[in-house]
Biopython code that builds the backbone (N, CA, C, O; Angstrom):
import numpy as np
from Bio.PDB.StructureBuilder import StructureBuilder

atoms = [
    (1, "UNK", "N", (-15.579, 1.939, 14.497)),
    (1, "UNK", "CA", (-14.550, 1.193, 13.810)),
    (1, "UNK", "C", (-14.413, 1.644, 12.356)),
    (1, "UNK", "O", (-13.294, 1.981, 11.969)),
    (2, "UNK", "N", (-15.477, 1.682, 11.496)),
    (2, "UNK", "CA", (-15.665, 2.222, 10.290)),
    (2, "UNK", "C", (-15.223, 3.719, 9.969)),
    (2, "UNK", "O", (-14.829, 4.267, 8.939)),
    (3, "UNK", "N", (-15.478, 4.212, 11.444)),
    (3, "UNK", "CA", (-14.943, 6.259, 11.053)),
    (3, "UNK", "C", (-13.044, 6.107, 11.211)),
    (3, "UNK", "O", (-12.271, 6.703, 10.461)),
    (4, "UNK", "N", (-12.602, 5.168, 12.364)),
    (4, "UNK", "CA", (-11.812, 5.370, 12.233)),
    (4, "UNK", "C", (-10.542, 4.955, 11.207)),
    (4, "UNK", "O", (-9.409, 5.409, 11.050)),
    (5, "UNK", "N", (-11.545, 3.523, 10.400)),
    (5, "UNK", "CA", (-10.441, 3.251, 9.267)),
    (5, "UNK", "C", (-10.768, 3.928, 8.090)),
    (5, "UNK", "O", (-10.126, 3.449, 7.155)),
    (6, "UNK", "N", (-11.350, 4.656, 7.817)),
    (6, "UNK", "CA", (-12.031, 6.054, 6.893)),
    (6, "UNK", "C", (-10.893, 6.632, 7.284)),
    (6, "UNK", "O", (-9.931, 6.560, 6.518)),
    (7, "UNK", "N", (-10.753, 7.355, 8.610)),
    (7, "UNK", "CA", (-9.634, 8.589, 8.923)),
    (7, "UNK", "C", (-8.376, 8.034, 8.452)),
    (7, "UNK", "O", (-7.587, 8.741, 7.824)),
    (8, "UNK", "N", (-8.122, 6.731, 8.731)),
    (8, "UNK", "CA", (-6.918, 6.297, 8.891)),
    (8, "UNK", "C", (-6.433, 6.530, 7.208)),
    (8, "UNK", "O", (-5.407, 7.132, 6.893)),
    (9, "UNK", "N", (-7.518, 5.847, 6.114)),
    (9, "UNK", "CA", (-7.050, 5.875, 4.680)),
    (9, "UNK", "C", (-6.829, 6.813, 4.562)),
    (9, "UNK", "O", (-5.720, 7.069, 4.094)),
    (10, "UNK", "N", (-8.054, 8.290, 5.031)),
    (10, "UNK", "CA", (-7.823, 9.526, 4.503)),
    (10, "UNK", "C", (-6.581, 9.804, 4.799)),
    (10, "UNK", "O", (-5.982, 10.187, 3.794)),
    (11, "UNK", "N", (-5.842, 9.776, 5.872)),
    (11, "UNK", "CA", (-4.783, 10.314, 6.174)),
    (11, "UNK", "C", (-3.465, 9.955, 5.477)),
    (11, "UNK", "O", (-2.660, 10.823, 5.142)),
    (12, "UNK", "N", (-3.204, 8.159, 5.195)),
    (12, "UNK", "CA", (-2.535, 8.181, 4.720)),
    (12, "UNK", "C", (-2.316, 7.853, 2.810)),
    (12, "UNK", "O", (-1.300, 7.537, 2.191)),
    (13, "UNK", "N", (-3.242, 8.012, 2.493)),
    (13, "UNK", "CA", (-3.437, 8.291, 0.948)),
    (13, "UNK", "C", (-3.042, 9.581, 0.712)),
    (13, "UNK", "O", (-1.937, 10.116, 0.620)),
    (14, "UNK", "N", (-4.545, 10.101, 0.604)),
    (14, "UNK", "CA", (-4.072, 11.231, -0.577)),
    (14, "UNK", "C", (-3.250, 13.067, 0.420)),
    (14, "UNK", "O", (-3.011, 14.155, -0.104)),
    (15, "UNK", "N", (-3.111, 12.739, 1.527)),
    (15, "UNK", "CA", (-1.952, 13.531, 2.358)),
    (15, "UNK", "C", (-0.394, 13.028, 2.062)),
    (15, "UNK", "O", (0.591, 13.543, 2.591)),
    (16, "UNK", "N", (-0.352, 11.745, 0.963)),
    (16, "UNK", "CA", (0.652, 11.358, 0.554)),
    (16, "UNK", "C", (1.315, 12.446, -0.807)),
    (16, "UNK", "O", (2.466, 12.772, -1.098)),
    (17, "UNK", "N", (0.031, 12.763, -1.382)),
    (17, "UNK", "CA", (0.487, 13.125, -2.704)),
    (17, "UNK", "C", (1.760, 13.890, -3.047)),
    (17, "UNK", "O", (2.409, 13.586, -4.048)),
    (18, "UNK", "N", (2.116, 14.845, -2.258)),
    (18, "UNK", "CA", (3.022, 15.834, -2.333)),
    (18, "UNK", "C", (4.073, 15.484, -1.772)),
    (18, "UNK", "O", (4.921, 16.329, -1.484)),
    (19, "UNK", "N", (4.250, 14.123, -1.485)),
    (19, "UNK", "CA", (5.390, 13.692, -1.122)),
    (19, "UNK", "C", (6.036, 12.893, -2.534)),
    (19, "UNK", "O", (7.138, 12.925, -3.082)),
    (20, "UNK", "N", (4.536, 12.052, -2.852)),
    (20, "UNK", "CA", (5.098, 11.285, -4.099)),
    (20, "UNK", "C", (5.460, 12.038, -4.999)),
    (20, "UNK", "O", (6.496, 11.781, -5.612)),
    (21, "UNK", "N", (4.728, 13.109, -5.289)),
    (21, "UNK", "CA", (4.796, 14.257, -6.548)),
    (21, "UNK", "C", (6.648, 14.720, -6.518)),
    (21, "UNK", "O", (7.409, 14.760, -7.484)),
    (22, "UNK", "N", (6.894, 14.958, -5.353)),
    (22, "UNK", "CA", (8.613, 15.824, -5.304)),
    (22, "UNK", "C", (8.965, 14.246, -5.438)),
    (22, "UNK", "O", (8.953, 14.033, -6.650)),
    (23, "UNK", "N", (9.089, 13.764, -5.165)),
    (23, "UNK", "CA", (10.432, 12.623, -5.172)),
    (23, "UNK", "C", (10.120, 11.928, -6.349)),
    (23, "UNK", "O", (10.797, 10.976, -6.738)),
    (24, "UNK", "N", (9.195, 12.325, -6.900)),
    (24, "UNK", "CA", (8.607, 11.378, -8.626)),
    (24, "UNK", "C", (9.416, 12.413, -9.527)),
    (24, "UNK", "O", (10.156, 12.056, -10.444)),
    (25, "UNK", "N", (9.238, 13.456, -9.238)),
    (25, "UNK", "CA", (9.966, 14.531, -9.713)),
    (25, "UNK", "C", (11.379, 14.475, -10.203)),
    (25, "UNK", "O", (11.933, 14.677, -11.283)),
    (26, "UNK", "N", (11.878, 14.006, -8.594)),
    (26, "UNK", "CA", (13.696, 14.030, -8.701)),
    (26, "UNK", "C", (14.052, 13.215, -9.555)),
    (26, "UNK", "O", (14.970, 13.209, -10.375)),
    (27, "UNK", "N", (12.875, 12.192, -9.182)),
    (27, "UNK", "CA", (14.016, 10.705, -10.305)),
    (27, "UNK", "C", (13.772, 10.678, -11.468)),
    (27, "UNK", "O", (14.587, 10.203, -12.259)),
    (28, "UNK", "N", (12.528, 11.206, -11.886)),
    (28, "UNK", "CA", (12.238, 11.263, -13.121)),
    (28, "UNK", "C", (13.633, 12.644, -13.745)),
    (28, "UNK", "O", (14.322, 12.456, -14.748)),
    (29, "UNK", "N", (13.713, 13.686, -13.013)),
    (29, "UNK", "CA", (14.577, 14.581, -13.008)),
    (29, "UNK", "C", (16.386, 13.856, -13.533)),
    (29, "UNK", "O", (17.186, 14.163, -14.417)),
    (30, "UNK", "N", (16.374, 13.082, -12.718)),
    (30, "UNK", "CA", (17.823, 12.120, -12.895)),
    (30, "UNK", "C", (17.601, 11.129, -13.675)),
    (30, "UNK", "O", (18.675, 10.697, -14.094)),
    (31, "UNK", "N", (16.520, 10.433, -14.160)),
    (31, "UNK", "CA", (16.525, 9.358, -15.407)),
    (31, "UNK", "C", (16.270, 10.399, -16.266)),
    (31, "UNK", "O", (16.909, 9.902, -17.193)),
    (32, "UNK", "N", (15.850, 11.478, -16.748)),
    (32, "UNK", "CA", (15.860, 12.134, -18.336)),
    (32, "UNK", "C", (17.453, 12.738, -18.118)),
    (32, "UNK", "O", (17.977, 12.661, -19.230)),
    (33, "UNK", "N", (18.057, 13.089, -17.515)),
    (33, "UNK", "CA", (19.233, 13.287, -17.740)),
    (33, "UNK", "C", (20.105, 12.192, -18.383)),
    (33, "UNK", "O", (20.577, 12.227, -19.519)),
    (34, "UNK", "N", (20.248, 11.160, -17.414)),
    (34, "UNK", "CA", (20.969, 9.579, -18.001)),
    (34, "UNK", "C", (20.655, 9.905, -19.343)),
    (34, "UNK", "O", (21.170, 10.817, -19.989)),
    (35, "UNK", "N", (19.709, 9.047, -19.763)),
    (35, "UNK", "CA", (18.870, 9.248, -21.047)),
    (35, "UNK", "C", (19.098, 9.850, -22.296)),
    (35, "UNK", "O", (19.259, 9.320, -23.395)),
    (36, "UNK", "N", (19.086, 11.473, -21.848)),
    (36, "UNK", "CA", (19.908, 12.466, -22.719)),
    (36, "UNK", "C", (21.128, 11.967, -22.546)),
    (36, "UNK", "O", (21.500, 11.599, -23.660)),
    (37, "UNK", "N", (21.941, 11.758, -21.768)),
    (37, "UNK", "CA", (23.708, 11.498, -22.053)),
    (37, "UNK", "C", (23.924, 9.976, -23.259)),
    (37, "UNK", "O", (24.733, 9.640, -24.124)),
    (38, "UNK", "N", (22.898, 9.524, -22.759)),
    (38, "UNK", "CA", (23.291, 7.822, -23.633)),
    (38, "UNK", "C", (22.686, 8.448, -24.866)),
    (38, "UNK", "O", (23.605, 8.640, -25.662)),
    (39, "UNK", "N", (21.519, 8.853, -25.368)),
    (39, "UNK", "CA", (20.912, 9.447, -26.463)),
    (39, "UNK", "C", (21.766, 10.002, -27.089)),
    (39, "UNK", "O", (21.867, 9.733, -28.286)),
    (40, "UNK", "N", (22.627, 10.926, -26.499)),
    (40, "UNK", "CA", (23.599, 12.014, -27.334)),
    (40, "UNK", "C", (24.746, 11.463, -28.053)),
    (40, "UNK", "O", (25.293, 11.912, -29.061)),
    (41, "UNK", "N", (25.267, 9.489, -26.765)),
    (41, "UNK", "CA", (26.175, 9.235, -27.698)),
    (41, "UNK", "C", (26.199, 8.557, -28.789)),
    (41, "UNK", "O", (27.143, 8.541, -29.580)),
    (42, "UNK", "N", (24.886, 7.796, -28.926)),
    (42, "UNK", "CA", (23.926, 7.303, -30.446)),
    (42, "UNK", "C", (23.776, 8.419, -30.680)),
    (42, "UNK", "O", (24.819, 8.287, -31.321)),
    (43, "UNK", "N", (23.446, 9.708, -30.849)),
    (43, "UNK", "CA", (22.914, 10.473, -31.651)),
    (43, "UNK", "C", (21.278, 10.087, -32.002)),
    (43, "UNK", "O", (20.690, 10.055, -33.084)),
    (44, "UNK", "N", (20.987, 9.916, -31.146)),
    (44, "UNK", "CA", (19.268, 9.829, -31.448)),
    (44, "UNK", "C", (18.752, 11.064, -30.827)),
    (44, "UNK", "O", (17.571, 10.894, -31.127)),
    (45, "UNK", "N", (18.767, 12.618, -29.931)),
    (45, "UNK", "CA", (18.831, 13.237, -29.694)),
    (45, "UNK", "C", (17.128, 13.850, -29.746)),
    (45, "UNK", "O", (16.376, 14.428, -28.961)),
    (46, "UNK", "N", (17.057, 13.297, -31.273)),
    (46, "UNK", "CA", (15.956, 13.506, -31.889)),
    (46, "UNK", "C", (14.468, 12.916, -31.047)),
    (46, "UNK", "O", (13.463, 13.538, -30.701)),
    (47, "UNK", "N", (14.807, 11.574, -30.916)),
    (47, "UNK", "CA", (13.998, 10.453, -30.072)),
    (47, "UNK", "C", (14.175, 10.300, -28.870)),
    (47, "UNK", "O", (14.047, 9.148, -28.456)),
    (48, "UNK", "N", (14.522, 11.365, -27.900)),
    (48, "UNK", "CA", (14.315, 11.307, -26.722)),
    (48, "UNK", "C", (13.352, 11.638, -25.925)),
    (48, "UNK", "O", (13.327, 11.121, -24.808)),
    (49, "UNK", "N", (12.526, 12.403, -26.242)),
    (49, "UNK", "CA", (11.208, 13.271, -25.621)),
    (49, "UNK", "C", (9.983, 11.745, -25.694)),
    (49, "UNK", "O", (9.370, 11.264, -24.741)),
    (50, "UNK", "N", (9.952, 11.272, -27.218)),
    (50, "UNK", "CA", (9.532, 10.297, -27.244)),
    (50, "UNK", "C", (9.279, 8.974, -26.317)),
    (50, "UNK", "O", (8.259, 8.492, -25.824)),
    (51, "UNK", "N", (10.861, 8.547, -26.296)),
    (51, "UNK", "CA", (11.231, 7.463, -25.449)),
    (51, "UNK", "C", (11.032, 7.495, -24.079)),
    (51, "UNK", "O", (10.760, 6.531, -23.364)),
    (52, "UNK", "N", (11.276, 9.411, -23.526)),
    (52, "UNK", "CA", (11.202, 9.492, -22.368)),
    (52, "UNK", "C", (9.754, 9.301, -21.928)),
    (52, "UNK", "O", (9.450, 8.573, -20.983)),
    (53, "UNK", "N", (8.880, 9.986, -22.657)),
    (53, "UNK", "CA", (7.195, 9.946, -22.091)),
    (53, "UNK", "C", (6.491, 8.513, -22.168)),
    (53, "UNK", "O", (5.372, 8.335, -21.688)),
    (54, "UNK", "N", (7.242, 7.472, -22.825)),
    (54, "UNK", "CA", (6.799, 6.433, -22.807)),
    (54, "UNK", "C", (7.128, 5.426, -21.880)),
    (54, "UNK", "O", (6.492, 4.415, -21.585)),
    (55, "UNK", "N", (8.362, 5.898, -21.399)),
    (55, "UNK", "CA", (9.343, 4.757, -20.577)),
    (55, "UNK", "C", (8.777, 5.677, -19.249)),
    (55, "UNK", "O", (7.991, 4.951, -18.640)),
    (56, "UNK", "N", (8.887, 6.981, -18.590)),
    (56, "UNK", "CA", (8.328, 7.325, -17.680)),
    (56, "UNK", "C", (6.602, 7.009, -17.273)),
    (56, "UNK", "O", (6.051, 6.913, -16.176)),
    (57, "UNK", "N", (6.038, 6.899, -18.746)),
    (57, "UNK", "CA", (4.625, 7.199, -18.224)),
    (57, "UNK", "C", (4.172, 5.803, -18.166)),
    (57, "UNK", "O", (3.120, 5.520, -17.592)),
    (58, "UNK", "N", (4.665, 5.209, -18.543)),
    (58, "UNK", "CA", (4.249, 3.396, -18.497)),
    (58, "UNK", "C", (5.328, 2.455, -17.465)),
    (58, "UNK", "O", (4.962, 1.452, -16.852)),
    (59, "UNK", "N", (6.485, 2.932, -17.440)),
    (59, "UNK", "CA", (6.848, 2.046, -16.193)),
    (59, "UNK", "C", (7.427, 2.823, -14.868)),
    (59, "UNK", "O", (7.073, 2.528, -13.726)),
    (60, "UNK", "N", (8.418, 3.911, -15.200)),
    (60, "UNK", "CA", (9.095, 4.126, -14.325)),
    (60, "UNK", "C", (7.720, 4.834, -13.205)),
    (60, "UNK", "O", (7.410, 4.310, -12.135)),
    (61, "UNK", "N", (7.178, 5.880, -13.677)),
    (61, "UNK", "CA", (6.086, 6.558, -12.257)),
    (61, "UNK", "C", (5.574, 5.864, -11.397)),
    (61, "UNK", "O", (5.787, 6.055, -10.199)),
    (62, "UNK", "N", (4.621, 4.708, -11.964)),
    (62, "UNK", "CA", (3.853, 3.907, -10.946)),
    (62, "UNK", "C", (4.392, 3.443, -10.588)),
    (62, "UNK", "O", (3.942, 3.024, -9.522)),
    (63, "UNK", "N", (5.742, 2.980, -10.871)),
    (63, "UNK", "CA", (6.826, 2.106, -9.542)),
    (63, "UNK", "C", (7.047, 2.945, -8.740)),
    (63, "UNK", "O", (6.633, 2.648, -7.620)),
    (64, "UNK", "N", (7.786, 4.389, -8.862)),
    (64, "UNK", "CA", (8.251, 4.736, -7.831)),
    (64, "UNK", "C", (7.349, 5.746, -7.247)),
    (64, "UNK", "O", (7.858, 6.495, -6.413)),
    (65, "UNK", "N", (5.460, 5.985, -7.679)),
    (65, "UNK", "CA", (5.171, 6.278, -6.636)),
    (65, "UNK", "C", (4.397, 5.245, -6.015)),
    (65, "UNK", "O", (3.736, 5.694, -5.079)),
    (66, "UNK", "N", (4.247, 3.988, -6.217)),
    (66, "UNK", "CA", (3.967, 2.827, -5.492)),
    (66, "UNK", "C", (5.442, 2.763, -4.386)),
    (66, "UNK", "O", (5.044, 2.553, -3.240)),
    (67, "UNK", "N", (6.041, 2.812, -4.409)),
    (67, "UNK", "CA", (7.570, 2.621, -3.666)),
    (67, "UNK", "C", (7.420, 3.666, -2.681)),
    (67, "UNK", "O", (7.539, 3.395, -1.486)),
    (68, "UNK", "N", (7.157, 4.896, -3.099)),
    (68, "UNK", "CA", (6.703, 5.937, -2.221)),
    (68, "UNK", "C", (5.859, 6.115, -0.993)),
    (68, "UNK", "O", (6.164, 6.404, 0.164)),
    (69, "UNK", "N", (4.272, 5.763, -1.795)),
    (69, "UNK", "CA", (3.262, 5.306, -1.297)),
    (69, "UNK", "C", (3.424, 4.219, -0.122)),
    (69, "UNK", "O", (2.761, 4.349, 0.908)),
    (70, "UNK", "N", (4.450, 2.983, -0.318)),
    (70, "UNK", "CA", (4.205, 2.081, 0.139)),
    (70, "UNK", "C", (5.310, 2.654, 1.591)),
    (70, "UNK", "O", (4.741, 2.691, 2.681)),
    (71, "UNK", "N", (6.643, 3.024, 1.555)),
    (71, "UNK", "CA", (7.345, 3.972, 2.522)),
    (71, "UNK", "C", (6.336, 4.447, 3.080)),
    (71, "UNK", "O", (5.787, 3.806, 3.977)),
    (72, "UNK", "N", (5.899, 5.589, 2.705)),
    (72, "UNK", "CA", (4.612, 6.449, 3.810)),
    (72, "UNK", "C", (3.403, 5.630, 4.257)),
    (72, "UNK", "O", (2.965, 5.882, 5.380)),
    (73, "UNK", "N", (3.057, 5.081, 3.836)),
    (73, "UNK", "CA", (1.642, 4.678, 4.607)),
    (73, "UNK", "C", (2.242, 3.529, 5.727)),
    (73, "UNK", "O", (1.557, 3.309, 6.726)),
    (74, "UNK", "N", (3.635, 2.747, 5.525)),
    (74, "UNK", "CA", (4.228, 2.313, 6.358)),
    (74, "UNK", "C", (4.570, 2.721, 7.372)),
    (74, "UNK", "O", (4.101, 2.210, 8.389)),
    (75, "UNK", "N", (5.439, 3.707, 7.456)),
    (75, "UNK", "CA", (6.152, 4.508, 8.471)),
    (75, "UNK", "C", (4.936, 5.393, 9.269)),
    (75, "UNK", "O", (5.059, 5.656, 10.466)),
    (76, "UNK", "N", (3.758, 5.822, 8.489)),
    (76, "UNK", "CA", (2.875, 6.319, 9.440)),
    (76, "UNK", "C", (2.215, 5.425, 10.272)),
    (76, "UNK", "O", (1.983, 5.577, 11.472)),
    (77, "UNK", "N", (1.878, 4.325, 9.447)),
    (77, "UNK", "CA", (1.201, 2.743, 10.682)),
    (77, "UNK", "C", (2.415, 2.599, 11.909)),
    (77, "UNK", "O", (2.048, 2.646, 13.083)),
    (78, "UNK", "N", (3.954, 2.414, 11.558)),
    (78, "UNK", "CA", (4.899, 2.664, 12.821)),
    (78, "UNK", "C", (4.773, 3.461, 13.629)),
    (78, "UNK", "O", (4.736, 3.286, 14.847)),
    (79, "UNK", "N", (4.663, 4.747, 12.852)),
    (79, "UNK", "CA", (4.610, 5.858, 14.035)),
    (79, "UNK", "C", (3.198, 5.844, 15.443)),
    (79, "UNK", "O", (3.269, 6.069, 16.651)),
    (80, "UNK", "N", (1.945, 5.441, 14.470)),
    (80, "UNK", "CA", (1.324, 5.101, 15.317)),
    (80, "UNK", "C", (0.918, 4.019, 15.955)),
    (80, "UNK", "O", (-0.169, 4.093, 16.528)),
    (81, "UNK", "N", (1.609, 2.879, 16.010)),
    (81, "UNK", "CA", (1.798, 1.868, 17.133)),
    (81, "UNK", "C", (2.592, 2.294, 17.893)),
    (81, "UNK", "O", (2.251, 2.251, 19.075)),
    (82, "UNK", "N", (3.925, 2.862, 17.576)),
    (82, "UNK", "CA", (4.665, 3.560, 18.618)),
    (82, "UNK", "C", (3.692, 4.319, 19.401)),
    (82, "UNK", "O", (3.534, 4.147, 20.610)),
    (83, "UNK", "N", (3.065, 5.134, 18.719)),
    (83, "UNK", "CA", (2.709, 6.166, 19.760)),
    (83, "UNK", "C", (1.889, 5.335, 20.494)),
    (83, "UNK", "O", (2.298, 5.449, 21.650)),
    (84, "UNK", "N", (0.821, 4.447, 20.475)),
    (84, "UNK", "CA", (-0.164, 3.506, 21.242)),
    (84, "UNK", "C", (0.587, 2.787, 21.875)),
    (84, "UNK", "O", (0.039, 2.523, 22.945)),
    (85, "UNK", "N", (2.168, 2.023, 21.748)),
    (85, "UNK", "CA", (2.646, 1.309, 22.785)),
    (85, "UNK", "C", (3.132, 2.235, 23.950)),
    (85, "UNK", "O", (3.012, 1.884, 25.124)),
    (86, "UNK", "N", (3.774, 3.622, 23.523)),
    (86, "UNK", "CA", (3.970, 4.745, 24.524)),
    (86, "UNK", "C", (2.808, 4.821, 25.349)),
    (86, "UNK", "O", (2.913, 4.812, 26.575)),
    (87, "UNK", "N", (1.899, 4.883, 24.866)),
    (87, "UNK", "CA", (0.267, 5.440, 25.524)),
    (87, "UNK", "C", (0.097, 3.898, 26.872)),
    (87, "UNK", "O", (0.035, 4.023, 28.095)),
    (88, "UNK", "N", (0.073, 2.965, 26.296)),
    (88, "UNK", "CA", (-0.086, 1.879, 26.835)),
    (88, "UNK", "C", (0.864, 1.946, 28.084)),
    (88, "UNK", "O", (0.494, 1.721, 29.236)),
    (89, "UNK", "N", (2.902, 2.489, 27.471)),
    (89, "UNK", "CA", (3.324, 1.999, 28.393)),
    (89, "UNK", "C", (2.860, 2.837, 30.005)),
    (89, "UNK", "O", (2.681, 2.425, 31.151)),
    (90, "UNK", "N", (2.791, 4.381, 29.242)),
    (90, "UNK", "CA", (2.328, 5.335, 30.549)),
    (90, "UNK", "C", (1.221, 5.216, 31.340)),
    (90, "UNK", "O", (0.916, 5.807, 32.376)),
    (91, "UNK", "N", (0.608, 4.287, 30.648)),
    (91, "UNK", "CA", (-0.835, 3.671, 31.251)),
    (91, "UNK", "C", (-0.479, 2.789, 32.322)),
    (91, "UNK", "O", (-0.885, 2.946, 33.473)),
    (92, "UNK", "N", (0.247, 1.897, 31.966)),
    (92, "UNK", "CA", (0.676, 1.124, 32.980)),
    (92, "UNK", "C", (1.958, 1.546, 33.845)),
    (92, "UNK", "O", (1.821, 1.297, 35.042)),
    (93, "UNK", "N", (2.523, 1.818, 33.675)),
    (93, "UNK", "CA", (3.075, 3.208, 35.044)),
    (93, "UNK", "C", (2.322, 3.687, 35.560)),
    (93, "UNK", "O", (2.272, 3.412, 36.759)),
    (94, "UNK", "N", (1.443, 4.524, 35.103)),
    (94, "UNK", "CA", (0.400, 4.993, 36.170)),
    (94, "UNK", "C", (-0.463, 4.077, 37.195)),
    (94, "UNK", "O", (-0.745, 4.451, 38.333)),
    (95, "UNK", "N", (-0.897, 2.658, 36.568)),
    (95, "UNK", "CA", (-1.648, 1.976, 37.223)),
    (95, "UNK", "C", (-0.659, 1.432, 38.475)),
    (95, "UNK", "O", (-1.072, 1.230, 39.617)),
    (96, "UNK", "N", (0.879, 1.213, 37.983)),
    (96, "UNK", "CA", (1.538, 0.669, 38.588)),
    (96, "UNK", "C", (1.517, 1.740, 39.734)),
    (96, "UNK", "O", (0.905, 1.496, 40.774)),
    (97, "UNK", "N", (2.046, 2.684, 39.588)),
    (97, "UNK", "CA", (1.904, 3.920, 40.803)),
    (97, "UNK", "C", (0.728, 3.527, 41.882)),
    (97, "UNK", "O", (0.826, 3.090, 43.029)),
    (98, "UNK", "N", (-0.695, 3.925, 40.891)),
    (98, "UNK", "CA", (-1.573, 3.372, 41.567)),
    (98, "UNK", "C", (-1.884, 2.660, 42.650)),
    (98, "UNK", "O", (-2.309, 3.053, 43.737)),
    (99, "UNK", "N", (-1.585, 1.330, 42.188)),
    (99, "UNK", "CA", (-1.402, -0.181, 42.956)),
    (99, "UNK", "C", (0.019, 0.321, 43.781)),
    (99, "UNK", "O", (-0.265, 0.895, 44.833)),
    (100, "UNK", "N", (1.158, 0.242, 43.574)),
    (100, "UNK", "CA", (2.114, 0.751, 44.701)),
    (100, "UNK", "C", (1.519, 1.586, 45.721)),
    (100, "UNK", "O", (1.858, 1.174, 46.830)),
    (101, "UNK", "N", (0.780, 2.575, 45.778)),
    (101, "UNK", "CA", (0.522, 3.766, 46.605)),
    (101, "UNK", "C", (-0.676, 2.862, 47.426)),
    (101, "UNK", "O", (-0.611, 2.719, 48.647)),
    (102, "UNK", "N", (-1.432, 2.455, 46.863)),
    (102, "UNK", "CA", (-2.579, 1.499, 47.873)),
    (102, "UNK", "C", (-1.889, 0.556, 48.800)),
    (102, "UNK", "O", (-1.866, 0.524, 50.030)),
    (103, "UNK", "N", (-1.253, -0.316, 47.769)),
    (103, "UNK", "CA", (-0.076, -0.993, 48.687)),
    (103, "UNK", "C", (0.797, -0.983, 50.310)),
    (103, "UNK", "O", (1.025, -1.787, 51.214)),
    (104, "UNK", "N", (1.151, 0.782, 49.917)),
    (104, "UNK", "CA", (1.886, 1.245, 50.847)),
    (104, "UNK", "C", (0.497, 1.674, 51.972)),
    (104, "UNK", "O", (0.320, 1.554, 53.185)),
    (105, "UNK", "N", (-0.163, 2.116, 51.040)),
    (105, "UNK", "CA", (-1.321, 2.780, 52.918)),
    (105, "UNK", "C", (-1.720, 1.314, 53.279)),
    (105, "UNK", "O", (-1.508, 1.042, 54.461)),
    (106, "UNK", "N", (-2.194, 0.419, 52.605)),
    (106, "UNK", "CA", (-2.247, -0.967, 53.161)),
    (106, "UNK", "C", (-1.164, -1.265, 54.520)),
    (106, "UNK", "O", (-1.638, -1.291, 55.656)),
    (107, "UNK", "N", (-0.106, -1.421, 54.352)),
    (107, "UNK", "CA", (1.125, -1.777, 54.952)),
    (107, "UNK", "C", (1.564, -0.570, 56.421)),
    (107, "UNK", "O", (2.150, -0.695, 57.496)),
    (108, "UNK", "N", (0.877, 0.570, 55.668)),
    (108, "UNK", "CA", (0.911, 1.354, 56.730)),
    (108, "UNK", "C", (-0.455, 1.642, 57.871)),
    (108, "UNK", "O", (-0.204, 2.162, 58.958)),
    (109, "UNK", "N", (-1.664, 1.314, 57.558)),
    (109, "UNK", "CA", (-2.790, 0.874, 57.934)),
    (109, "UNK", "C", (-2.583, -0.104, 59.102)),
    (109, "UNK", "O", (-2.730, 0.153, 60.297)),
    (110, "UNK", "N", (-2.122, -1.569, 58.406)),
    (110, "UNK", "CA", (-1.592, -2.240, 59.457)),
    (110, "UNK", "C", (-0.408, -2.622, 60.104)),
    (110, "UNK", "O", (-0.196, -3.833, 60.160)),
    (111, "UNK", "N", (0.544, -1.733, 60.686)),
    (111, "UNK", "CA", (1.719, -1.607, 61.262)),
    (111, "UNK", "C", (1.187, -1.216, 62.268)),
    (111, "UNK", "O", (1.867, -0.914, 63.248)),
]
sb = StructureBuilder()
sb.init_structure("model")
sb.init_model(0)
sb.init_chain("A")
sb.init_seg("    ")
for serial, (resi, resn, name, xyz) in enumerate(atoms, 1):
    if name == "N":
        sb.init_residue(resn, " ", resi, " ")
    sb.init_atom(name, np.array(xyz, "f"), 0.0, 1.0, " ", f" {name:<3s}", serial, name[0])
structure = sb.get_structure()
């Protein structure tokens, strides 16, 4: 029980990173742009590098790679109940086969 919720964190933590890293990227990519456009029409131009490393590094990152984080480690817990209710359902098809096929030599046994 313990190895497998070990695997499970490992997998979906830090196999996350390079997902959060590009998409922390983009938006941070599209908020310093905004930024610069509103900056340019105050003319503060000067105080943007500033504003930006402070407003990125204290609020905007950890939101959106918490937002990130929280997408992926989600969608991988979906994927694998899906895959365990699949597993389950073919399990029971098979048993069902099973039990049908006994069934039938039963029925044909005594005819």
């Amino acid at each position: 029980h313990w190895r497998n919720t070990r695997d499970q964190l490992q997998l979906v933590g830090p196999k996350s990173l390079g997902v959060a890293l590009l998409t922390a990227g983009f938006v941070c990519m599209v908020f310093t742009i905004q930024f610069v456009r509103e900056f340019a029409k105050l003319g503060l131009t000067r105080s943007v590098g500033g504003v930006l490393a402070l407003a990125l590094a204290r609020e905007l990152t950890p939101v959106v790679t918490a937002i990130i984080l929280a997408g992926r480690v989600g969608s991988a817990f979906a994927a694998e109940l899906g895959t365990m209710q699949v597993t389950l359902l073919r399990g029971r098809v098979a048993v069902r086969k099973l039990r049908s096929r006994a069934a039938y030599r039963r029925r044909c046994r005594h005819s």
